[in-house]
Structure formats: C-alpha cells, structure tokens
N, C-alpha and C positions, 0 to 999 in steps of 0.2 A: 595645785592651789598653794600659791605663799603661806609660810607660816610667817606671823608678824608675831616681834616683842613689844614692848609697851610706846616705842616711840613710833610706832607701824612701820619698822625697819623688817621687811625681809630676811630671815636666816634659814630658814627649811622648806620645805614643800609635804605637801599631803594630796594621795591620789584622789582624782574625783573620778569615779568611776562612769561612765556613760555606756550605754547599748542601744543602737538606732537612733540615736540624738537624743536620747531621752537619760535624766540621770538615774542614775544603776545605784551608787552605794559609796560611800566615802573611808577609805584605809589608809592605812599605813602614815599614821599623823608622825613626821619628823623621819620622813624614810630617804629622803635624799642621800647621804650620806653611805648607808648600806647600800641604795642602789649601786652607785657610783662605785664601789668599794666590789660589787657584784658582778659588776661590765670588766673589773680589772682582770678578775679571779677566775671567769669564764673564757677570757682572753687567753692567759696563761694558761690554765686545761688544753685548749684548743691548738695550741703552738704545736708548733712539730718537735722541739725538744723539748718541750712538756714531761709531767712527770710521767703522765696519761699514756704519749707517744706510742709504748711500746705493748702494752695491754690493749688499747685501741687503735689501730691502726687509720678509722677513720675519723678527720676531725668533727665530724658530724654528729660522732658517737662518747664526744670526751666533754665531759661533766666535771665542776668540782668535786670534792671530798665523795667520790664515788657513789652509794647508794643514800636517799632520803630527800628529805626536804631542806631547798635551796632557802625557801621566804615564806614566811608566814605574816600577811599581813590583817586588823584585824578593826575595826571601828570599836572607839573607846570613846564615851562622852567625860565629861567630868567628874561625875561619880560612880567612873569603871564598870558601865552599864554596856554592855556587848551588844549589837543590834546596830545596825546603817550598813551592814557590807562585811564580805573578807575575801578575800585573795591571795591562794598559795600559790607554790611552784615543788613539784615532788620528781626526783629522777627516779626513773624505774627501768630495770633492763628487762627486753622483752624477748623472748626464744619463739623462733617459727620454724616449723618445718618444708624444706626445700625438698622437693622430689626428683627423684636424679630422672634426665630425658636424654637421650630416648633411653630407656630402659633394659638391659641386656640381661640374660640368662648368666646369672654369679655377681651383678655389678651389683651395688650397695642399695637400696632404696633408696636413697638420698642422706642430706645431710641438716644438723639443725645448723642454721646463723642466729647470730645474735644481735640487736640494736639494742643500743640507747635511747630513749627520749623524755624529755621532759613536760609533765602534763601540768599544763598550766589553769587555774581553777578560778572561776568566780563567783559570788554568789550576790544575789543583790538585800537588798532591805525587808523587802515582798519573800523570798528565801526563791527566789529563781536562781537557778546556776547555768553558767554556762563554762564549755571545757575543749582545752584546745592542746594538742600533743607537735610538739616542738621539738625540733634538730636543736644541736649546740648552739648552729650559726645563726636560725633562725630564732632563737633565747635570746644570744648575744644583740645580736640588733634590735629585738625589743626591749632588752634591756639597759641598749644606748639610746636609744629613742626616748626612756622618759628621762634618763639622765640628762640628755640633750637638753629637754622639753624645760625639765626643771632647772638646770643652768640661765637658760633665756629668760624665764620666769624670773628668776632669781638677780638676773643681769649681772653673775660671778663663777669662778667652777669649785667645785670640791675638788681642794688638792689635797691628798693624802702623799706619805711617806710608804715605801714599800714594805711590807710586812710589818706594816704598823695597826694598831684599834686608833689610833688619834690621828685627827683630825685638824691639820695644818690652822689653826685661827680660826675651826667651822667653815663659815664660806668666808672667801676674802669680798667686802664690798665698801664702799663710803658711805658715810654716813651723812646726813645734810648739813 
C-alpha cells in the first residue's frame, strides 16, 4: 500500500498483510526502502565470493550479519499504539543429526550437519500467527517480490548508493 504526502504523491509503501484473501494485519509503514536495501544485502551473503563463501559453503545457507533478526516489522497508529499486525524475519542455525549407513563395526555413528534458515513470522490483528522457514534463495525472492510489488506500486525504484544508509532522492518519481 502507497504511502502518500500531502499532495497524494506516492513516496513509500506499507505492507498490507493478507491470508486466504482475507486481510491479516498492516506493518512495516515506510519499509520500502529497507526492503529494497534488504534484497541487496541478501544477494551479496549469497555470491560465491561473498564474505559468507567460505564459512558456508552452501548458498542456501548464507545469511546476512550471521545470527538474529533480519526485520522487525510492526503496526504503529498515530499515537504509537501497537496492535493491526507484526512481521519479523530471525536467522537461526539449526544442527541435526545424520546417522552413518550402512553402519560398520568401528565406523563413526554418524555425523552432525548444519543449515541455516530463516523463520519468517506473522502475526495478525486477532493475535493468529503464522510461520514459515526459509532458504537464503528462497528469502531473497521473497524479498524481491515485495520490492518488485512496491516499485510498480510506486511507478519508481529505490536507488541506493552501495554501502550507503541514504537514499538517492528517496524514490525518483514526477510529480504532476
């Protein structure tokens, strides 16, 4: 959903949450900008000469700034009243145990692996949640997807400078 300034010109986006066609919860007012900023950063983790590269070996398993929370987004009315919705993203590394097959007299029991993945969270207005565990690649695309969404919406892109917090002129668009 557009964020409009006072001439109902378009500059940001806020998620409108839905589940089953029905609306869920409203977050993240003025998130375009982080998202976008978010698809960059999940991209670069996931390069093969990435920082990540050589700690993970799979791109599936590479994450930004390693372990916590990627986004916290959260419904805020006008006077900082919490309630319509929230939606994080937290990375967590998960250990399981592999059993060595076929099994020989002296061989090892097996061995642990390890993944990455990121659990993505909702929760709506009513306090229903729901919760969904995520590859890198599979982040990253959702995470371009509402970039996408909100670009088209917006009818401009977020250009950022690399390794920057600023924001090339916010979104580039015309004004009437």
């Amino acid at each position: 959903m557009p964020c409009r300034d006072r001439l109902g010109v378009p500059y940001e986006v806020t998620l409108d949450l839905y589940r089953d066609g029905l609306p869920y919860g409203t977050v993240g007012e003025r998130c375009g900008w982080f998202l976008a900023r978010l698809a960059r950063v999940i991209a670069d983790a996931r390069a093969d000469g990435g920082p990540q590269a050589g700690e993970w070996p799979d791109p599936e398993d590479r994450f930004p700034d390693g372990e916590g929370e990627l986004f916290a987004f959260r419904y805020r009315s006008k006077v900082d009243v919490v309630g319509g919705g929230e939606m994080r993203c937290q990375v967590r590394t998960l250990p399981s145990w592999v059993p060595a097959r076929p099994r020989r007299r002296g061989a090892p029991l097996g061995e642990w692996q390890v993944v990455r993945r990121a659990f993505l969270e909702a929760w709506g207005a009513g306090g229903v949640g729901l919760r969904a565990e995520l590859t890198s690649g599979r982040l990253a695309a959702f995470v371009d997807g509402l970039v996408g969404d909100a670009e088209e919406r917006l009818g401009s892109g977020f250009e950022m400078e690399p390794n920057s917090n600023l924001v090339n002129g916010a979104v580039r668009f015309s004004r009437p």
